[in-house]
Short mmCIF file of the C-alpha atoms (twelve columns), coordinates in Angstrom:
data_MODEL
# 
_entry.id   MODEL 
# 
loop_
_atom_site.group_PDB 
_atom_site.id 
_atom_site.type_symbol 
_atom_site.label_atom_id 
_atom_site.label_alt_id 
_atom_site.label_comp_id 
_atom_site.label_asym_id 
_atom_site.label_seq_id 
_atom_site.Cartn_x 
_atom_site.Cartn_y 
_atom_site.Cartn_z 
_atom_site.pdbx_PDB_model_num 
ATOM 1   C CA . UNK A 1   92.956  74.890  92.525  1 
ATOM 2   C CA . UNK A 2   93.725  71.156  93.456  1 
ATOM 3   C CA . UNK A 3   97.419  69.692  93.866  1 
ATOM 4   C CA . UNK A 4   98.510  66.309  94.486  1 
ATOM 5   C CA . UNK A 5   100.000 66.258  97.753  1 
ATOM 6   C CA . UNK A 6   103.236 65.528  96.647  1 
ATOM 7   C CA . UNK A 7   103.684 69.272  96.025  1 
ATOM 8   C CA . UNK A 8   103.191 70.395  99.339  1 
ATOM 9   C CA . UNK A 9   106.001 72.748  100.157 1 
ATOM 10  C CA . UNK A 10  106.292 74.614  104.312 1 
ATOM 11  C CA . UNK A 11  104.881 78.433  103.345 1 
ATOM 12  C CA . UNK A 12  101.353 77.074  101.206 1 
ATOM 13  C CA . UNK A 13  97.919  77.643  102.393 1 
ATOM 14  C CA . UNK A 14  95.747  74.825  102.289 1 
ATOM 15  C CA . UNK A 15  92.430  74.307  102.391 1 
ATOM 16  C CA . UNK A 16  91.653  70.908  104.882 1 
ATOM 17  C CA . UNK A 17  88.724  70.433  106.441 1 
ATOM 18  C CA . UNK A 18  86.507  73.122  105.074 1 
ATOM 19  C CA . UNK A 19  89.224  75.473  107.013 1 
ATOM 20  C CA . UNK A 20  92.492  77.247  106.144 1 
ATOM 21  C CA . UNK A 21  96.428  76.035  107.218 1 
ATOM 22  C CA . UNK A 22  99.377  77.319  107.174 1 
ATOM 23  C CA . UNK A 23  101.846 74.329  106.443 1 
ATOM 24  C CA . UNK A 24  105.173 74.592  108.465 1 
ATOM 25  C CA . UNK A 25  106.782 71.147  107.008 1 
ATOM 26  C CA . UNK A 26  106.390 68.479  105.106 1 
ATOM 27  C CA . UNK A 27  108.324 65.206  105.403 1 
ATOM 28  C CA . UNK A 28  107.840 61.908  102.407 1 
ATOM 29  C CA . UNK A 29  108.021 58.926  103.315 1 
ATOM 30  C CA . UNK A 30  108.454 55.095  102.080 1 
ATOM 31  C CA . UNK A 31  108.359 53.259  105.519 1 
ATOM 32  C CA . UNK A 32  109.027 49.572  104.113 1 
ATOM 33  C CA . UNK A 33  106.677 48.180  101.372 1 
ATOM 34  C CA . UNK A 34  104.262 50.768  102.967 1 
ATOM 35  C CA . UNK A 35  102.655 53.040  100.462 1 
ATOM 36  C CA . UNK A 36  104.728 56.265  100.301 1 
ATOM 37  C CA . UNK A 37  102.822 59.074  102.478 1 
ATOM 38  C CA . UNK A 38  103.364 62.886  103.517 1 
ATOM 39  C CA . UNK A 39  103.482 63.852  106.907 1 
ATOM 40  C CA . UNK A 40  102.910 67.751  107.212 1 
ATOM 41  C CA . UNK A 41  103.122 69.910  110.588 1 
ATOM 42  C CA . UNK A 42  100.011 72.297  109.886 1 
ATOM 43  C CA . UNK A 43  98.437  75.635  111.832 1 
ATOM 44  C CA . UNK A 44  94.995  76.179  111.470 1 
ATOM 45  C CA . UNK A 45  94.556  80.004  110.510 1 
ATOM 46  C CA . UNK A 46  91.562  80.643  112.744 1 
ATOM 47  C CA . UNK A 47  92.699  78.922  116.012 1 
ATOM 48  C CA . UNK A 48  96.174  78.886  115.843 1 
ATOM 49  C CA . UNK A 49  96.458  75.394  116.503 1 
ATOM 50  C CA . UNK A 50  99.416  72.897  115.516 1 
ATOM 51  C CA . UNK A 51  99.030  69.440  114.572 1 
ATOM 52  C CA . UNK A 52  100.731 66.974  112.468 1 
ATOM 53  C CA . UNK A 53  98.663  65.155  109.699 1 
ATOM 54  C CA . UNK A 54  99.541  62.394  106.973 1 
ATOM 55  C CA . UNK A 55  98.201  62.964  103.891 1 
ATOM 56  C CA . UNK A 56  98.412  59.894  101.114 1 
ATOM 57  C CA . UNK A 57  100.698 60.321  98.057  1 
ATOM 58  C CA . UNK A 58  97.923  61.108  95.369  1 
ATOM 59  C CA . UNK A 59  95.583  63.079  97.656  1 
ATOM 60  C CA . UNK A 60  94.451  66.078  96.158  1 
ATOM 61  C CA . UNK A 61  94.869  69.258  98.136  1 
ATOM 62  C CA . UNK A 62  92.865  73.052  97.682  1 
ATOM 63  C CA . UNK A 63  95.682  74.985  97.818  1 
ATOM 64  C CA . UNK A 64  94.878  78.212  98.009  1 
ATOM 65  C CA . UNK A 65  95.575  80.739  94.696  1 
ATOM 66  C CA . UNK A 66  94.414  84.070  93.476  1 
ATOM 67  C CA . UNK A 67  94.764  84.328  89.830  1 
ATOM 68  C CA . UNK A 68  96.929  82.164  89.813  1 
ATOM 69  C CA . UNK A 69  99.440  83.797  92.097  1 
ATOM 70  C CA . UNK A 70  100.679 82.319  95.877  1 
ATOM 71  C CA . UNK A 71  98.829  83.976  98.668  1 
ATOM 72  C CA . UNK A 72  101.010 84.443  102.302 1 
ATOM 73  C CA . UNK A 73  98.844  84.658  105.198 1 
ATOM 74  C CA . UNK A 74  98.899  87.651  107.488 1 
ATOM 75  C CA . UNK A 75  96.220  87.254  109.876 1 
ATOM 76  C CA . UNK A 76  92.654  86.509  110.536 1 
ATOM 77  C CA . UNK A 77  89.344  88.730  111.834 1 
ATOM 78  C CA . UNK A 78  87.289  86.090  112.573 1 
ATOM 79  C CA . UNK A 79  85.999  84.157  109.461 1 
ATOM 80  C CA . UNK A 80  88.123  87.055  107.530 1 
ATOM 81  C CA . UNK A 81  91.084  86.151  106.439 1 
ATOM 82  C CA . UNK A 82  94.185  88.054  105.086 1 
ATOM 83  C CA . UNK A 83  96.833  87.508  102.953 1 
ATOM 84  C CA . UNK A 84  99.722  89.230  100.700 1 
ATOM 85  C CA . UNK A 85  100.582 88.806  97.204  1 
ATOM 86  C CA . UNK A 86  103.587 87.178  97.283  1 
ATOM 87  C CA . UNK A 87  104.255 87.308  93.551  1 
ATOM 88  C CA . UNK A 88  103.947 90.735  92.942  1 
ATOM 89  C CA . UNK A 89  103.953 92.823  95.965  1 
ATOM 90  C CA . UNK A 90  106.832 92.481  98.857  1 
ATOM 91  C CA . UNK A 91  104.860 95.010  101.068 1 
ATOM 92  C CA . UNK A 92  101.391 95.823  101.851 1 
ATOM 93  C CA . UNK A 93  99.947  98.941  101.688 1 
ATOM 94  C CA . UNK A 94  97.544  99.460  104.538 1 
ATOM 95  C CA . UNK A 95  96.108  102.988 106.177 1 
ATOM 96  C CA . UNK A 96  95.455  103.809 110.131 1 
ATOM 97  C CA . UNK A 97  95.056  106.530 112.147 1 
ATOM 98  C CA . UNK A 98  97.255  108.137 114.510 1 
ATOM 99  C CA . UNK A 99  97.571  111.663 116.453 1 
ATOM 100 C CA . UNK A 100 94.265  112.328 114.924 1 
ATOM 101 C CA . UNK A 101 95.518  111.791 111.571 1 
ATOM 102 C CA . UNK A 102 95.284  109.513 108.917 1 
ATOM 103 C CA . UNK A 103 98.413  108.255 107.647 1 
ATOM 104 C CA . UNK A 104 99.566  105.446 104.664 1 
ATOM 105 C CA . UNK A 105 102.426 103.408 105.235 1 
ATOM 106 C CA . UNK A 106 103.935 100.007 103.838 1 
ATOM 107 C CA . UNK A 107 104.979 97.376  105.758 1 
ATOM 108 C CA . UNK A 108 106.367 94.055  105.323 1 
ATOM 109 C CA . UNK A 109 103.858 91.356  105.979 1 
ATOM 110 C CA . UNK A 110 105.855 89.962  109.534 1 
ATOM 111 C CA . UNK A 111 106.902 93.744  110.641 1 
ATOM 112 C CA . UNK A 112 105.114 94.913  114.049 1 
ATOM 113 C CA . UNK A 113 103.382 97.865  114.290 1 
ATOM 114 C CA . UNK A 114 106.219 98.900  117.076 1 
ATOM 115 C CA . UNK A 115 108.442 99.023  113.992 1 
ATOM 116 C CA . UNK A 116 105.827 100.851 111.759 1 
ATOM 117 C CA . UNK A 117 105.540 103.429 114.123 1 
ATOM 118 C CA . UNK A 118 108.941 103.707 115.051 1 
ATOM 119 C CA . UNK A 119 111.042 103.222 112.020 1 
ATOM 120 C CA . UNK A 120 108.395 103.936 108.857 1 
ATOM 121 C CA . UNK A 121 106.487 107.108 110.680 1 
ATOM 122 C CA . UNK A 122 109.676 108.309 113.053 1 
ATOM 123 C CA . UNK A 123 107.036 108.146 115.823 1 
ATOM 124 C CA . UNK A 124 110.005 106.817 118.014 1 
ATOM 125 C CA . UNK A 125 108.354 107.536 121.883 1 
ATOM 126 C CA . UNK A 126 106.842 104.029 122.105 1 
ATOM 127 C CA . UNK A 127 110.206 101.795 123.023 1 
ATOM 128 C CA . UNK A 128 111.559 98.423  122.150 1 
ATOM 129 C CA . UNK A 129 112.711 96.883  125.812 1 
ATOM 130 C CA . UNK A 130 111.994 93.293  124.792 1 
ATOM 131 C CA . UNK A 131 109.961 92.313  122.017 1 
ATOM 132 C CA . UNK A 132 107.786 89.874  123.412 1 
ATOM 133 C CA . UNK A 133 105.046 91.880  125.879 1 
ATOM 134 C CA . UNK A 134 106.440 91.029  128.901 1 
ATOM 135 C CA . UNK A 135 107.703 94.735  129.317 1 
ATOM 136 C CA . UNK A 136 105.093 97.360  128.374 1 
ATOM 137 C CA . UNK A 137 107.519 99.677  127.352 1 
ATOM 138 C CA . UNK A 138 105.690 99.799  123.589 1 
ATOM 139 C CA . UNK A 139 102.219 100.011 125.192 1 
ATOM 140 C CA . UNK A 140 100.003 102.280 122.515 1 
ATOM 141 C CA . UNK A 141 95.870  101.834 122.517 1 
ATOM 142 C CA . UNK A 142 94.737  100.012 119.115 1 
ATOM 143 C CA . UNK A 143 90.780  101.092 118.354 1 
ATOM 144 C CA . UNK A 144 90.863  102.306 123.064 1 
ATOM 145 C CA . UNK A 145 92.337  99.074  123.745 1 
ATOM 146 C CA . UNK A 146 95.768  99.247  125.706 1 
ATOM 147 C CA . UNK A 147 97.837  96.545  123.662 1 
ATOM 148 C CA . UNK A 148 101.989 95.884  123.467 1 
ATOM 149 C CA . UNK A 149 102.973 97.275  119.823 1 
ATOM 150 C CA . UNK A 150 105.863 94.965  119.647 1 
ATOM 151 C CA . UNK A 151 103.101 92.290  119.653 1 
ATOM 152 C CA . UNK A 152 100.874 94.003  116.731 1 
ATOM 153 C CA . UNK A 153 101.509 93.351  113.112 1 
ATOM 154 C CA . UNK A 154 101.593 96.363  111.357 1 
ATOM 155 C CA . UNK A 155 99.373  95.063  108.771 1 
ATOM 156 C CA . UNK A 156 96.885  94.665  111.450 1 
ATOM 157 C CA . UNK A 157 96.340  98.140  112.161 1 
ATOM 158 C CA . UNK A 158 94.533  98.936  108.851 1 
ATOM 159 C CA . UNK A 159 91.638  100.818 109.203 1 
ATOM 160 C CA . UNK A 160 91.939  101.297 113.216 1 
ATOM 161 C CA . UNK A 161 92.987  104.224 115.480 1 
ATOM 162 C CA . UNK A 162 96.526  104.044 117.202 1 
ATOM 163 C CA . UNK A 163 96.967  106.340 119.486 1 
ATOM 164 C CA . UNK A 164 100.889 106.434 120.758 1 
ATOM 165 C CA . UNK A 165 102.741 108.689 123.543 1 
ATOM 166 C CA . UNK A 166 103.139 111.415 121.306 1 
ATOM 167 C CA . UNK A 167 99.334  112.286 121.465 1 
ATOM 168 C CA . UNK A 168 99.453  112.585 125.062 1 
ATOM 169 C CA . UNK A 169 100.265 116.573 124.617 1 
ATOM 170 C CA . UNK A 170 98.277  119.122 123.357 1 
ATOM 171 C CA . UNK A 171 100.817 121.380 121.434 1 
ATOM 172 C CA . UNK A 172 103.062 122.971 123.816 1 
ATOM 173 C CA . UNK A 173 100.442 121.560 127.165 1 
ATOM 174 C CA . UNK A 174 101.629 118.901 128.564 1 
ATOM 175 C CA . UNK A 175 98.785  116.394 129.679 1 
ATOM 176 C CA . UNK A 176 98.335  115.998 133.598 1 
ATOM 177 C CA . UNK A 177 100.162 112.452 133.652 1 
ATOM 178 C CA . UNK A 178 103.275 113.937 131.788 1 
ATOM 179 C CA . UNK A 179 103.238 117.262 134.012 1 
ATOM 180 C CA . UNK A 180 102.812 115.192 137.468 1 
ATOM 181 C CA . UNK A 181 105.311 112.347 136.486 1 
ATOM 182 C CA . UNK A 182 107.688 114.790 136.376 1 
ATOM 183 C CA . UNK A 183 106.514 116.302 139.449 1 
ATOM 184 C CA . UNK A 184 106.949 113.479 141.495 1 
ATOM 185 C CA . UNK A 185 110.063 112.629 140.100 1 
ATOM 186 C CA . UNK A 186 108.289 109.231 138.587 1 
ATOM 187 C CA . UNK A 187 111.059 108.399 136.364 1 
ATOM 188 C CA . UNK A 188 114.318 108.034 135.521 1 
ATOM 189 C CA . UNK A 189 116.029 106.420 132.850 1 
ATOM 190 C CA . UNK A 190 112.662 107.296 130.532 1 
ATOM 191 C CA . UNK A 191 112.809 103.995 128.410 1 
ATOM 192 C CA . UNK A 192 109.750 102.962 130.574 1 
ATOM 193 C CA . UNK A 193 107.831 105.837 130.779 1 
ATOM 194 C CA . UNK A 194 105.882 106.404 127.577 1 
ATOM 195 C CA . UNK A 195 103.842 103.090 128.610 1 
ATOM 196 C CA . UNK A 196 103.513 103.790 131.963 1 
ATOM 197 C CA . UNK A 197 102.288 107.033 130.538 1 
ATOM 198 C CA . UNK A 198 100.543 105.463 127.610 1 
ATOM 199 C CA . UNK A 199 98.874  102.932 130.125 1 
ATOM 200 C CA . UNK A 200 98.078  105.312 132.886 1 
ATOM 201 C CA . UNK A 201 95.792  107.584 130.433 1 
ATOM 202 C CA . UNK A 202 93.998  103.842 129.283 1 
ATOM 203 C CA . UNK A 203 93.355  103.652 133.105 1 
ATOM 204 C CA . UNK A 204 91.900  106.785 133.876 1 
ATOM 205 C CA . UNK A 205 89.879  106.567 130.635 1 
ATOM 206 C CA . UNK A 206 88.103  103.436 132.263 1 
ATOM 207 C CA . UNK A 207 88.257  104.218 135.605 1 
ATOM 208 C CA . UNK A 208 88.610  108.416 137.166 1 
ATOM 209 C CA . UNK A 209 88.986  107.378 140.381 1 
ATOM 210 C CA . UNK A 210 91.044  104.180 141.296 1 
ATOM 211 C CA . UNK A 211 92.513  102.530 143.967 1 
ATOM 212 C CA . UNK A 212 95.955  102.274 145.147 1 
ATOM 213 C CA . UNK A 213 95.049  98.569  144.156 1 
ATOM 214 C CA . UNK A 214 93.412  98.679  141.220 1 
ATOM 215 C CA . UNK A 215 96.743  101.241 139.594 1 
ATOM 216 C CA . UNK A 216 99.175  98.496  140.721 1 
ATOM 217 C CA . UNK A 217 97.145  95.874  138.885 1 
ATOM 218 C CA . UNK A 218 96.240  97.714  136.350 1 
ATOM 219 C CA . UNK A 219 99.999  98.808  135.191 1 
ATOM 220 C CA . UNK A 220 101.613 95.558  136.413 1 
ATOM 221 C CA . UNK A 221 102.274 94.743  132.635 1 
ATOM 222 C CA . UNK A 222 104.694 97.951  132.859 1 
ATOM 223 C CA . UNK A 223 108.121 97.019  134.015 1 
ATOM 224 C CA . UNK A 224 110.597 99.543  135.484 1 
ATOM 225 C CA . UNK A 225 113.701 99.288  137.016 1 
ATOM 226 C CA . UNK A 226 114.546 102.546 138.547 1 
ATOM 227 C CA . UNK A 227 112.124 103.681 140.709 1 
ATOM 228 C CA . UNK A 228 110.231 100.460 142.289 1 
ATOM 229 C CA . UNK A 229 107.137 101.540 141.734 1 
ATOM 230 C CA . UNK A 230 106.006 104.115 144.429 1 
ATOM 231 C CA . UNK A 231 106.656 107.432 142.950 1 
ATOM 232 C CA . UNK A 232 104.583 106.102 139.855 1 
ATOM 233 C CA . UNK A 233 101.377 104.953 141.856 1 
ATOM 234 C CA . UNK A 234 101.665 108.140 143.362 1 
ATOM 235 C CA . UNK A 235 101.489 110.037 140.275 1 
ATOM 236 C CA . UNK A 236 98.717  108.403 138.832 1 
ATOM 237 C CA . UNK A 237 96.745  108.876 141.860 1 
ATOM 238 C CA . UNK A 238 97.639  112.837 141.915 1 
ATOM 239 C CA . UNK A 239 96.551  113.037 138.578 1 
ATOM 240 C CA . UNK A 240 93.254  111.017 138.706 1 
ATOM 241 C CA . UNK A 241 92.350  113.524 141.056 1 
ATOM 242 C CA . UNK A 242 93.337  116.691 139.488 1 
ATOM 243 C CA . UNK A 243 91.630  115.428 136.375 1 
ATOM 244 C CA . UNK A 244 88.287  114.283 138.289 1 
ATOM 245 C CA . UNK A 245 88.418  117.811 139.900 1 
ATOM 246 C CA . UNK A 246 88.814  119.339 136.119 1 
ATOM 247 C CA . UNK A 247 86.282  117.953 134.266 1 
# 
């Protein structure tokens, strides 16, 4: 469906340039006895990238409709794109699986999977300590791979296997990296340790048997402010070789 650029509003998806944009703002102007133009700050959908264009008055646009209905983007697989019905739906019903489970949720198009899992599924081990990865204390593994929850849309977990502290246990057994954190007193306040614990098991997963090295590196996305480090590198390494010796 074709517009006149005129109606370009910040929110739309646009097609430009055999691609899809996000468009953040949209300025029109008159500079003098200049024709009238509209500058517009767009993102491309597939890269990311931001850049300014001017479009001319009467240009016509694709904007980007489903029946007839506005479309908000959510994110992008590739050349997959995905968007919410912003008409008719407020949430998007998605599935995923987690502690060996399947499970349904909604979730508001912008709302991170952190807040899925803590405040939609009461799965409340993974923690909030700063929102924007720098901490690892929401660390869960998305499809095996170790990721920050608090940087995941919720939306983008559809279809894929979370796996979160809570399926660290078996039942009542706690798993080697719980029992031997505890052990060697690895912890203190606890708002860090369900990454570190999260992470650890992502480690040993890849690697049985790593260095002293390789566990600082490997967990230096994990922040902690109580013990400094030592008594947690210690752990892991106890318990990368009780589980090489049990397996």
């Amino acid at each position: 469906m074709a517009i006149p650029a005129t109606q370009l509003r910040p929110g739309m998806i646009i097609k430009h340039n055999n691609d899809l944009h996000s468009v953040f703002s949209v300025e029109h102007r008159t500079p003098g006895n200049l024709r009238a133009f509209i500058q517009a700050k767009l993102r491309n959908l597939r890269t990311g990238a931001m850049f300014e264009h001017r479009f001319r008055s009467p240009d016509p646009i694709d904007k980007i409709v489903v029946d007839e209905v506005d479309m908000e983007f959510l994110y992008n697989d590739g050349d997959d794109y995905y968007f919410m019905n912003t008409e008719s739906y407020e949430q998007t019903h998605l599935k995923r699986d987690t502690l060996g489970d399947a499970v349904e949720y909604l979730c508001d198009a912008e709302e991170t999977l952190l807040d899925v899992l803590r405040d939609r599924l009461g799965l409340t081990g993974s923690k909030e300590g700063c929102g924007t990865g720098d901490c690892g204390a929401c660390s869960v593994t998305l499809d095996g791979r170790l990721v920050c929850s608090c940087l995941v849309l919720g939306a983008e977990a559809d279809g894929r296997q979370v796996s979160t502290i809570e399926g660290l246990a078996k039942g009542d057994k706690l798993h080697p990296l719980q029992r031997i954190f505890i052990e060697h007193a690895a912890l203190q306040c606890g708002i860090c340790t369900p990454g570190f614990l999260v992470a650890s098991k992502a480690l040993l997963e890849k690697n049985p048997d790593p260095t002293e090295t390789e566990i600082r590196y490997w967990l230096a996305g994990n922040l902690c402010r109580c013990t400094g480090y030592d008594k947690i590198v210690r752990a892991v390494t106890s318990a990368a070789a009780e589980m090489r010796e049990t397996r």
